[in-house]
C-alpha positions as CSV (number, residue, x, y, z in Angstrom):
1,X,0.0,0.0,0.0
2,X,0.8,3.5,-0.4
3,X,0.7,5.5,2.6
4,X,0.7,8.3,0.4
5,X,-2.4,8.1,-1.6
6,X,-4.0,6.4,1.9
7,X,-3.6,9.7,3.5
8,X,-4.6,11.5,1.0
9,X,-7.9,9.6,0.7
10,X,-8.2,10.3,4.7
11,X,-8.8,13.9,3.8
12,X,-12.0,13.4,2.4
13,X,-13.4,12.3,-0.9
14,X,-13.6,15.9,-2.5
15,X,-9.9,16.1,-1.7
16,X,-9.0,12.8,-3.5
17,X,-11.4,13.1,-6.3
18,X,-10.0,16.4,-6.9
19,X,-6.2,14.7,-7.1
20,X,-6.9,11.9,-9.2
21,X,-8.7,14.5,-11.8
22,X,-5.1,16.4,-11.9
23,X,-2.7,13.2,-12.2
24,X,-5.2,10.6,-14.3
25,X,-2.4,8.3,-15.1
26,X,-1.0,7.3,-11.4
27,X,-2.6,4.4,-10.5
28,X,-3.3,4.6,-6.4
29,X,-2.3,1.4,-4.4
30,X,-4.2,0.5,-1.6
31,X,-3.5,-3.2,-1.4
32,X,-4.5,-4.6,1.7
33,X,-5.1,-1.6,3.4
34,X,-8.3,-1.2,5.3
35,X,-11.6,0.0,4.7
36,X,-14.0,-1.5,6.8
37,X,-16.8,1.2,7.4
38,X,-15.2,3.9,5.4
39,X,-17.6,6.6,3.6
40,X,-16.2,6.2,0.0
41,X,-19.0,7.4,-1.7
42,X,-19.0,8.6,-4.9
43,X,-14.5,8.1,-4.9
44,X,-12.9,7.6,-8.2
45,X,-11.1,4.8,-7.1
46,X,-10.4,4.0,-11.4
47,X,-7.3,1.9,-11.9
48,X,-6.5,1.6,-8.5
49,X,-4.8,-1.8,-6.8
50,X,-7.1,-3.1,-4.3
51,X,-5.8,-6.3,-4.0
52,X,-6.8,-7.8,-0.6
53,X,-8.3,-4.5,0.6
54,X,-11.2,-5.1,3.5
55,X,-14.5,-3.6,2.8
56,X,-16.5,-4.9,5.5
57,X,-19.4,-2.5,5.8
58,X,-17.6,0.5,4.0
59,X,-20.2,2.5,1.9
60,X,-19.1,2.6,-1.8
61,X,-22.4,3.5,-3.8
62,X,-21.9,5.7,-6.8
63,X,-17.8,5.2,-6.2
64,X,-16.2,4.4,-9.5
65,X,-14.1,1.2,-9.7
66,X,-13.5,0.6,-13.2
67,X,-10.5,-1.5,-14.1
68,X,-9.6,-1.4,-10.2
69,X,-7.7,-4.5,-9.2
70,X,-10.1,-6.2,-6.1
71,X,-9.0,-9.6,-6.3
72,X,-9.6,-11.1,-3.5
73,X,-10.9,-8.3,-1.8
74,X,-13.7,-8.7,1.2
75,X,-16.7,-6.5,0.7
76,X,-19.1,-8.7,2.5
77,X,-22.1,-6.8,4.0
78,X,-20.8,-3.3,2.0
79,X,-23.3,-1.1,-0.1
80,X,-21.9,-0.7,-3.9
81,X,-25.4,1.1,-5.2
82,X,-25.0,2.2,-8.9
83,X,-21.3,1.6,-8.6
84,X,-19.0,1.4,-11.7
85,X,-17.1,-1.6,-11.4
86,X,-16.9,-2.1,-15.7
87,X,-13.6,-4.1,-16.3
88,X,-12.6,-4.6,-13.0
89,X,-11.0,-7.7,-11.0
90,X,-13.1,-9.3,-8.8
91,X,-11.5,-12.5,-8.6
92,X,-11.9,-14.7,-5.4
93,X,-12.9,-11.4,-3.9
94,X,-16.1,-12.0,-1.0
95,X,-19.4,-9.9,-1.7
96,X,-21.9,-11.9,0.7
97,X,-24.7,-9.7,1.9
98,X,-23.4,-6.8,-0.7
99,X,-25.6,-4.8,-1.6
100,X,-25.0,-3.9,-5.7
101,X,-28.2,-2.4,-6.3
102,X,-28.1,-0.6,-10.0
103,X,-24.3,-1.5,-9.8
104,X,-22.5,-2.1,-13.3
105,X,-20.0,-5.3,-13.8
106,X,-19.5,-5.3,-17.4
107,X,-16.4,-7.0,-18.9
108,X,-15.4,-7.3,-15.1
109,X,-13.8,-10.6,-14.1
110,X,-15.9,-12.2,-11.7
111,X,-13.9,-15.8,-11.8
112,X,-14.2,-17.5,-8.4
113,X,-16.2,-15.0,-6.3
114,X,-18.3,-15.4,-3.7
115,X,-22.2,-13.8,-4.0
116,X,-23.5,-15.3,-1.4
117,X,-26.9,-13.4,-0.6
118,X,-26.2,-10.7,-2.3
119,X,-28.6,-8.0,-3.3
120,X,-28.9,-7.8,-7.5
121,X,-31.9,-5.9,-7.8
122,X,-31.4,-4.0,-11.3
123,X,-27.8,-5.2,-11.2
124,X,-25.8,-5.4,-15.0
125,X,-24.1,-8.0,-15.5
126,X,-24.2,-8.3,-19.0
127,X,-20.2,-9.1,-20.8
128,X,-19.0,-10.3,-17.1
129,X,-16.5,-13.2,-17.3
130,X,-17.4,-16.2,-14.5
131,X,-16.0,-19.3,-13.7
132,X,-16.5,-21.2,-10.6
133,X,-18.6,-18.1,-9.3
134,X,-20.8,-18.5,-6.7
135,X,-24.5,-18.0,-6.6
136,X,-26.9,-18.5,-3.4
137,X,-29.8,-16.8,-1.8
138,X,-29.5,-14.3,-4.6
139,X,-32.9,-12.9,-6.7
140,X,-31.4,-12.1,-10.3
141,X,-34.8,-11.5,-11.6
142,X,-34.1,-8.2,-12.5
143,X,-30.4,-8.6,-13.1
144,X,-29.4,-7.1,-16.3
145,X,-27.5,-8.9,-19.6
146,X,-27.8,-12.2,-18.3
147,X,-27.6,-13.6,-21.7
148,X,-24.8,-11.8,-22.1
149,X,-22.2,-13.0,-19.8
150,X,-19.1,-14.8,-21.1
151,X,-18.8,-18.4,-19.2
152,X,-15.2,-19.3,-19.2
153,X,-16.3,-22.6,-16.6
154,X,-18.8,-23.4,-14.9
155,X,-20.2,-21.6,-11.7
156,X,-22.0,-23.3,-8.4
157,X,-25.2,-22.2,-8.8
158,X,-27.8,-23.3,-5.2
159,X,-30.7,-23.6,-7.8
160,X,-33.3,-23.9,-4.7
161,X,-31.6,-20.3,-3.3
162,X,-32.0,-18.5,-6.8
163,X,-34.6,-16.7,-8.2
164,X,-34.0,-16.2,-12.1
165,X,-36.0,-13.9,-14.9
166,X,-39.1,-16.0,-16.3
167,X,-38.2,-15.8,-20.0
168,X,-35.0,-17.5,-22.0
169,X,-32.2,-15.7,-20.7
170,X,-32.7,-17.9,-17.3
171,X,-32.0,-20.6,-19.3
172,X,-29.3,-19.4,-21.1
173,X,-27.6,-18.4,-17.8
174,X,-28.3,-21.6,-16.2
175,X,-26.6,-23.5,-19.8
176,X,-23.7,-21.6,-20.0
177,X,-23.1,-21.8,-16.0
178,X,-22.8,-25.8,-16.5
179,X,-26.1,-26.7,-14.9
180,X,-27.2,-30.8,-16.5
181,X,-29.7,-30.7,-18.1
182,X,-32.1,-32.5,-16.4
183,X,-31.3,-30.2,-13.4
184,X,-32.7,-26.9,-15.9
185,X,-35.6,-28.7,-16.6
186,X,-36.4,-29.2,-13.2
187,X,-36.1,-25.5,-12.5
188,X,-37.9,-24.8,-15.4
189,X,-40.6,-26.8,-14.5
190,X,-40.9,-25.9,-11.0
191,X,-39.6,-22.3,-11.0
192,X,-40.5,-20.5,-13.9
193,X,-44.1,-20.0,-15.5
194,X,-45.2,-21.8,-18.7
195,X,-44.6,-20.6,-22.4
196,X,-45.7,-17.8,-23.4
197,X,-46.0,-18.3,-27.2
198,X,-46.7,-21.4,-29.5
199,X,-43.2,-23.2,-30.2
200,X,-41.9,-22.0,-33.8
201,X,-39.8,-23.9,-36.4
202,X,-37.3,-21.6,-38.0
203,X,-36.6,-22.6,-41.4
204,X,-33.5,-20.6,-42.8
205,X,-30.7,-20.9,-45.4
206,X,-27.1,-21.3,-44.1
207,X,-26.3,-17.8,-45.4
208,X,-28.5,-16.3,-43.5
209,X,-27.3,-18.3,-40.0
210,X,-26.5,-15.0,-38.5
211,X,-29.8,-13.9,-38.4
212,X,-31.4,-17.1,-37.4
213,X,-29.0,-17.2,-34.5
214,X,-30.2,-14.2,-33.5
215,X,-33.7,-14.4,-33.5
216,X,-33.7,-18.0,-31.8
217,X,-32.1,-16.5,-29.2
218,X,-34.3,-13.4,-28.7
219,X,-37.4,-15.9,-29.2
220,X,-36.2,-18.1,-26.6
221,X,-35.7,-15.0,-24.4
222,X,-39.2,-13.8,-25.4
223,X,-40.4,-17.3,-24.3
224,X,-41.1,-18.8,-27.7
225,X,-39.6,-22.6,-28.0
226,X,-37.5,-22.9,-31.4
227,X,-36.3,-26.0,-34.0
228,X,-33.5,-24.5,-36.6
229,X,-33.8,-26.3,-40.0
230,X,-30.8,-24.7,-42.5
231,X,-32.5,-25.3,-46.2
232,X,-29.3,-26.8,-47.5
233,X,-29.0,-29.7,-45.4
234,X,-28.0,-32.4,-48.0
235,X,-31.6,-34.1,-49.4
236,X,-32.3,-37.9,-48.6
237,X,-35.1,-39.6,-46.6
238,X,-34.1,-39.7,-43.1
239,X,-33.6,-35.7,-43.4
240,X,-36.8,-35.3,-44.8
241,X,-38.5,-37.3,-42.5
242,X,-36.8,-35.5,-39.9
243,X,-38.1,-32.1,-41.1
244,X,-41.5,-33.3,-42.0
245,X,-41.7,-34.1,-38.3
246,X,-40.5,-30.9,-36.9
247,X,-42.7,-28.9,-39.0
248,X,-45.6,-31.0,-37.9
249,X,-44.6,-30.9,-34.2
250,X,-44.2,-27.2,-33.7
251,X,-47.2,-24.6,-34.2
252,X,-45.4,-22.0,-36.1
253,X,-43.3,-22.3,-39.3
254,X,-41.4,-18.8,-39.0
255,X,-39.3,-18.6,-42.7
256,X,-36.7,-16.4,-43.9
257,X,-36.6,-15.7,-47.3
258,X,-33.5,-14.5,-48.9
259,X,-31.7,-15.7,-52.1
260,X,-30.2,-18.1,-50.9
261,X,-33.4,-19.8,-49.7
262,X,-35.5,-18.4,-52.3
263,X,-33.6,-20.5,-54.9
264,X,-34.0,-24.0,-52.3
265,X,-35.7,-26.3,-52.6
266,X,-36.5,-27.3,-49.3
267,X,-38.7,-24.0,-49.2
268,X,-41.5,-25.1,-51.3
269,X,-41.7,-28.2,-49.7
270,X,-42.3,-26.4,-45.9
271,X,-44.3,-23.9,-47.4
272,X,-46.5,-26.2,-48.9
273,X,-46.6,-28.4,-45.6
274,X,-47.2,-25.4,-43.1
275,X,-49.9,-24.1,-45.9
276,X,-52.1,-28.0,-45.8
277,X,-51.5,-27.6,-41.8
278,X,-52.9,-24.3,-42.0
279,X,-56.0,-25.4,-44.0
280,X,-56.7,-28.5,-41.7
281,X,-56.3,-26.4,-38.6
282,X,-58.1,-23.9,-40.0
283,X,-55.4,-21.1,-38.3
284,X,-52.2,-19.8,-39.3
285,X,-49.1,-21.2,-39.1
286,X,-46.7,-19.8,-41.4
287,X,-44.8,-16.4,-40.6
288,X,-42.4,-15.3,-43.6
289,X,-39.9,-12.4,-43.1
290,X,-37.7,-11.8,-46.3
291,X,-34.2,-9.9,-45.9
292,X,-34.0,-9.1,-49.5
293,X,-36.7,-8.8,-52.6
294,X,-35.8,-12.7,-54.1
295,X,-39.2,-13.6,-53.1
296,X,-41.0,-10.8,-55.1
297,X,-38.7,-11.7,-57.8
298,X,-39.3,-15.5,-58.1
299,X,-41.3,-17.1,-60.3
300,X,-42.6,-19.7,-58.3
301,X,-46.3,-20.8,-57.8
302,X,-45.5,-20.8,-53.7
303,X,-43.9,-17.2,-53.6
304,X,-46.3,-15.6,-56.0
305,X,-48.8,-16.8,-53.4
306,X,-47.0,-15.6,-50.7
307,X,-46.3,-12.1,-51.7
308,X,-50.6,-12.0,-52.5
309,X,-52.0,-12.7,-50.1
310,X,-49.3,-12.6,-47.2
311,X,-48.1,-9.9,-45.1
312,X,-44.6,-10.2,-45.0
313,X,-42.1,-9.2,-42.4
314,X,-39.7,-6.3,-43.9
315,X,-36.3,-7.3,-42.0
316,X,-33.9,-5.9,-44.7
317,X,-32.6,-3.6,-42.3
318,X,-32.1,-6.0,-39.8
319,X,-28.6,-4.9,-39.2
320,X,-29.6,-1.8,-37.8
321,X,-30.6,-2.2,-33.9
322,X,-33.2,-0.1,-34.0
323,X,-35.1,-1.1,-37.0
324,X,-34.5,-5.1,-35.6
325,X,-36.4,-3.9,-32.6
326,X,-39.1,-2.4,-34.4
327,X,-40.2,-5.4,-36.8
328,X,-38.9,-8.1,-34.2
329,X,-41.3,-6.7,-31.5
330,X,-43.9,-6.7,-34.8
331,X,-43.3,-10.0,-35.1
332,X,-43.8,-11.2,-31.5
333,X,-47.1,-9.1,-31.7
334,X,-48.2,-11.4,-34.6
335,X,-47.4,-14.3,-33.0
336,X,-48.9,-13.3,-29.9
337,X,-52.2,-12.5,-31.7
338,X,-52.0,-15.8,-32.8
339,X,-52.0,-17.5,-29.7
């Protein structure tokens, strides 16, 4: 530790802030030093070695701690409300019964550390790194980017003790964290409501995997069950069987046209399938969404039909975040209506 900076932290937080503003490149060290109880609110604390600093009780909300080094730090039982902790080290450091209300961990590395009751409420998590973090007594339900966290191992998860959003991204966070299988189901089945929309077969050429990637995972975080089926699988009975079954198993046939699956020839053959269901079943069943104009270009009995008497779903701009938004929420309102 530096008894420098220490002291100089002593005189108040107006004092320090005003010090690291006029020499941003020093990097304060405060390893091991002690702040059990301290008032550190609102400190810029940025950069600054914390290794094995105590933190029992010290009131850090609004403090900024990005890129601070806190491995194995102890701030059990301290309050870190709306605290900037983006990037920082958090390795085998202790939070139990922290509160991190509002508090923002992004890209921070939270490999081995302990969580143990903490408080999450509106907590971002989103781009953390975990491995062999530990979760208990902990309500992420409002916890933010859970899909987003990077899993470099698994994490101990007390699935009884944890309360989890009720869409996909529980899931997702429960998957990348290790959890069996059979142990997500049970949660699912026991903790989390049912579906909220009909299950949907996604039918898609390889091309355009990027964008089915993306939209399975924002249907299963919407609640919506999805089956992938790439056009150009390679043709033959078993595959077709295979896809025959899906399409009749799931209540939704949600198709991308593009060129690339335009020009396939699986597409007429689900279109057709989803379009008997549809007259059997007397409802609708299939959703297309085109990311180009192939479909208003072919020729084809099936997309001359289409482009009639179907409404479409305009995803050419799908690239752009905010037009995504736009047409994907249109899209989960169709469904929805649907239902």
């Amino acid at each position: 530790m530096n008894q420098q900076h220490y002291n100089l932290l002593k005189q108040g937080i107006d004092t320090w802030n005003t010090w690291r503003e006029e020499y941003p490149d020093v990097h304060p060290d405060f390893s091991s030093a002690n702040f059990n109880d301290a008032n550190l609110r609102y400190a810029n604390l940025s950069n600054a070695d914390l290794n094995r600093a105590y933190f029992m009780y010290a009131d850090l909300n609004h403090a900024i701690l990005s890129n601070a080094n806190l491995s194995n730090a102890i701030l059990a039982h301290a309050e870190l409300h709306h605290t900037f902790l983006i990037g920082a080290d958090l390795s085998n450091a202790i939070l139990a019964h922290t509160f991190l209300i509002g508090a923002d961990f992004r890209d921070a590395n939270l490999s081995n550390t302990n969580f143990d009751n903490a408080n999450f409420s509106n907590t971002t998590l989103g781009t953390a790194y975990l491995s062999h973090t530990v979760f208990a007594q902990n309500d992420l339900s409002t916890t933010k980017g859970l899909s987003e966290i990077l899993h470099l191992d698994y994490s101990l998860i007390e699935l009884h003790t944890v309360k989890l959003p009720q869409d996909g991204s529980a899931l997702r966070f429960l998957r990348g964290a290790g959890v069996p299988d059979e142990w997500i189901d049970f949660y699912r089945s026991t903790m989390m409501h049912p579906i909220q929309y009909h299950s949907c077969f996604i039918s898609y050429s390889s091309s355009d995997e990027v964008l089915a990637k993306r939209l399975h995972a924002d249907l299963q975080d919407e609640g919506v069950r999805c089956w992938f089926a790439p056009h150009d699988m390679q043709p033959g009975q078993i595959i077709h069987e295979c896809i025959d079954q899906a399409i009749q198993m799931q209540d939704k046939l949600l198709l991308i046209l593009s060129e690339g699956s335009v020009k396939s020839g699986w597409v007429s053959y689900e279109v057709k399938t989803a379009l008997n269901r549809e007259i059997r079943q007397q409802r609708d069943i299939l959703f297309p969404i085109r990311i180009d104009d192939a479909v208003f270009e072919s020729t084809a009995n099936w997309a001359t039909s289409l482009v009639n008497q179907r409404h479409i779903g305009d995803f050419r701009e799908w690239t752009n975040p905010k037009h995504y938004q736009q047409v994907f929420k249109r899209l989960l309102r169709d469904l929805k209506a649907q239902t």
